[in-house]
Every structure is written in structure tokens, then in C-alpha cells.
C-alpha positions in Angstrom: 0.0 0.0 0.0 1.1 3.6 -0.9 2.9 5.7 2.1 3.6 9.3 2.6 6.0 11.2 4.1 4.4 15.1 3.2 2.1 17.6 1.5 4.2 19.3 -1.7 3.3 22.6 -4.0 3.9 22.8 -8.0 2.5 26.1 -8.8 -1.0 26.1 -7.6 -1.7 22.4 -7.7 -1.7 20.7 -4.4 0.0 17.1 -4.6 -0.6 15.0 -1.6 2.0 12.4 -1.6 -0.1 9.8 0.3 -1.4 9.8 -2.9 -1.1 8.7 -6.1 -0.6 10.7 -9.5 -2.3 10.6 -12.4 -0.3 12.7 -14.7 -1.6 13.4 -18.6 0.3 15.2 -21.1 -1.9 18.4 -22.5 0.0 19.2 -25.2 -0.4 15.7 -27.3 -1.8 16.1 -30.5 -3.2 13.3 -32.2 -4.4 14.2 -35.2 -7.9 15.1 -34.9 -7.4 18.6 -33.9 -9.0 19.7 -37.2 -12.3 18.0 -35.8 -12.2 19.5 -32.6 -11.7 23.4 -33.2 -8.0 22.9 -32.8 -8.4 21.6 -29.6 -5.3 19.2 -28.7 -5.2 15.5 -28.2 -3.9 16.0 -24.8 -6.3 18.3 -23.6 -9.9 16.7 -24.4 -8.2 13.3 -22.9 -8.0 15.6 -20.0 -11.1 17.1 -20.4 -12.4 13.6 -20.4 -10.8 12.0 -17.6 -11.9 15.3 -15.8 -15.4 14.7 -16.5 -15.7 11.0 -16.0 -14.1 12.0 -12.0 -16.5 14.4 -11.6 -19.0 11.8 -11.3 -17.2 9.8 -8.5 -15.4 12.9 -6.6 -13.8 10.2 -4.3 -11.4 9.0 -6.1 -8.2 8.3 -3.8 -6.0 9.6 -6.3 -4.5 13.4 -7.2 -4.8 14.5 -11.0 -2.3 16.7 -13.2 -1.6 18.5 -16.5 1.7 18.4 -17.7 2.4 20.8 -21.1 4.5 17.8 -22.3 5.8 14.6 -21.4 7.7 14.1 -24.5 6.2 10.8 -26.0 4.9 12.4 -29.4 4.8 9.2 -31.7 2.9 7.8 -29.7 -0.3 10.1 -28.1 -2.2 10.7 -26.0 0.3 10.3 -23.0 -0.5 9.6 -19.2 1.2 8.6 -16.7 1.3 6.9 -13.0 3.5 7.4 -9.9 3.2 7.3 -6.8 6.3 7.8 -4.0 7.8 4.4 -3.3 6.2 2.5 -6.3 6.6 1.7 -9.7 5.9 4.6 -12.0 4.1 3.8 -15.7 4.1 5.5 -18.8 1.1 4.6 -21.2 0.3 5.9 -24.8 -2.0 5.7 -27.6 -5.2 6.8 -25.8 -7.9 7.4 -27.7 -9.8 10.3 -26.4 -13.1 9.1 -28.1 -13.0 5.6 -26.8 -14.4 5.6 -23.6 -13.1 2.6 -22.6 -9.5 3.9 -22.5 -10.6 6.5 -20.6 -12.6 4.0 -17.9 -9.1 1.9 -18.1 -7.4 4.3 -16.3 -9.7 4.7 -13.7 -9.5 1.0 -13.8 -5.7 1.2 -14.0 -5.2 3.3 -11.1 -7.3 0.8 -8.4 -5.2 -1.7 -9.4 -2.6 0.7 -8.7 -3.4 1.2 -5.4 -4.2 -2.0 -4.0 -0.9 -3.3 -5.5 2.3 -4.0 -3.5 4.6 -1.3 -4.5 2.1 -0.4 -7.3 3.6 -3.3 -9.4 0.3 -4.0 -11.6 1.5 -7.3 -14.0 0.7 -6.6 -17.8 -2.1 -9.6 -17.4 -3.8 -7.5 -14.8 -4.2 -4.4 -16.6 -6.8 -2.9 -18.7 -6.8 -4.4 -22.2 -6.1 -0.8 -23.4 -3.0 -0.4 -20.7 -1.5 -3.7 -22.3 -0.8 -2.5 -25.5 -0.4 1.0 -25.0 2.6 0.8 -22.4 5.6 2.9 -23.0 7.6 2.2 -20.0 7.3 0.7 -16.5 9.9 2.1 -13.9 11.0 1.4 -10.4 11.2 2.9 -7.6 14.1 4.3 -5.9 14.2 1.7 -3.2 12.0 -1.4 -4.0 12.2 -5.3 -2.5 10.7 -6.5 -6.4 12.1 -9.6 -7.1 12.3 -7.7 -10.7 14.7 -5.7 -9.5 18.9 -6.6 -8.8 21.7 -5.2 -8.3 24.1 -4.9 -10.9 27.7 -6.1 -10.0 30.2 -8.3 -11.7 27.7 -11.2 -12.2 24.2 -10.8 -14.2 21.8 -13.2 -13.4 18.7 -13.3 -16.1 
């Protein structure tokens, strides 16, 4: 389960670190701008994952914009973390398929209840499967995924 040791500030938003993050890139485009009065990617995906919280306020997770998260082959970008856990970088959300949105949500219960916030590919949301960009580990971590590297690799 997630611990934490304080209350941080970025700018005005409030980040609890008891709590995990939910990051999503605004700036993505995706291609459909044209269709949605030049509105990016990024930001409906937002928007969306905005409005689908707004109908469960009591969600035990923080949300956050970030202008860009550098992943633009392969948008719309989020991203999890959470202090001591694995962190998670997904792409290729669809912000008219409301199932990627509703994986998230999905994604980040998993998240939670998970030691460490290790979530196996088999456990995640069909959408979280194949849209993963990267997986990272904590700082300090007992995952059997994780050794140290000396003069001897074990695979």
C-alpha cells in the first residue's frame, strides 16, 4: 500500500504524496485537432478524464496536467507514480473511446491495492496492455524484478 512522508506545492496544484498521481500530457496532438476546433489530443483526454471524476469525486487519487511529457509518436500520453512505487508511462489513448478513458480509472485501483504499485501486464486494462511505454521502479524497491548490478548478471 502507498505511504507518505508530506504535502508538496507545483504552482497552484496541491499534490498529496499519500497519494497517487495521475499525470496526462496536454500538449499531445493526435491528429484530430481539425475535428475538434483545434483543440489538442492531450487536452480533451484531460477534459475527459476530468469529466468521468467528476461523477465519483472520491477517487483516492491526485490528478495533473503536464504541457508535455515528450512521447509524441505515440499520443495521448499519461502517466502513474506514486512515491515508493513503480511509475508507468502509457500511450496511444484514444480520447473518443471511452473505454481507455474507464481503463485508467480502472488502472489506477489496481494501482493502489498493488504491492509497491507493481500491476502485471495480465492485470491491466486491455487498453493499458498495449499501449505501455515504459514501466519504472522505484528508488528503493524489494521487487524480485529488481537486482543489483555487479560483476555477475543473473537473467
Amino acid at each position: 500500500m502507498l505511504k507518505c512522508y508530506n504535502i508538496t506545492f507545483y504552482g497552484e496544484v496541491k499534490l498529496n504524496l499519500n497519494r497517487p498521481i495521475l499525470s496526462i500530457c496536454t500538449r499531445c496532438r493526435d491528429g484530430h485537432e481539425a475535428e475538434y476546433n483545434s483543440t489538442r489530443g492531450g487536452t480533451r483526454l484531460a477534459t475527459s478524464v476530468l469529466t468521468r471524476r467528476k461523477k465519483s469525486l472520491d477517487q483516492p487519487f491526485d490528478l495533473r496536467g503536464v504541457a508535455c511529457m515528450s512521447q509524441c509518436k505515440r499520443p495521448c500520453i499519461s502517466a502513474v507514480s506514486a512515491s515508493g512505487c513503480f511509475s508507468y508511462i502509457f500511450g496511444d489513448l484514444d480520447t473518443d473511446k471511452s473505454e481507455h478513458i474507464d481503463a485508467l480509472f480502472e488502472f489506477m485501483s489496481l494501482y493502489i491495492d498493488a504491492p509497491e504499485g507493481f500491476v502485471e501486464r495480465k492485470n491491466r486494462p486491455i487498453a493499458l496492455q498495449k499501449g505501455i511505454l515504459a514501466r519504472l521502479p522505484p528508488m528503493i524497491s524489494s521487487s524480485p524484478l529488481i537486482v543489483e548490478l555487479n560483476s555477475t548478471i543473473v537473467v
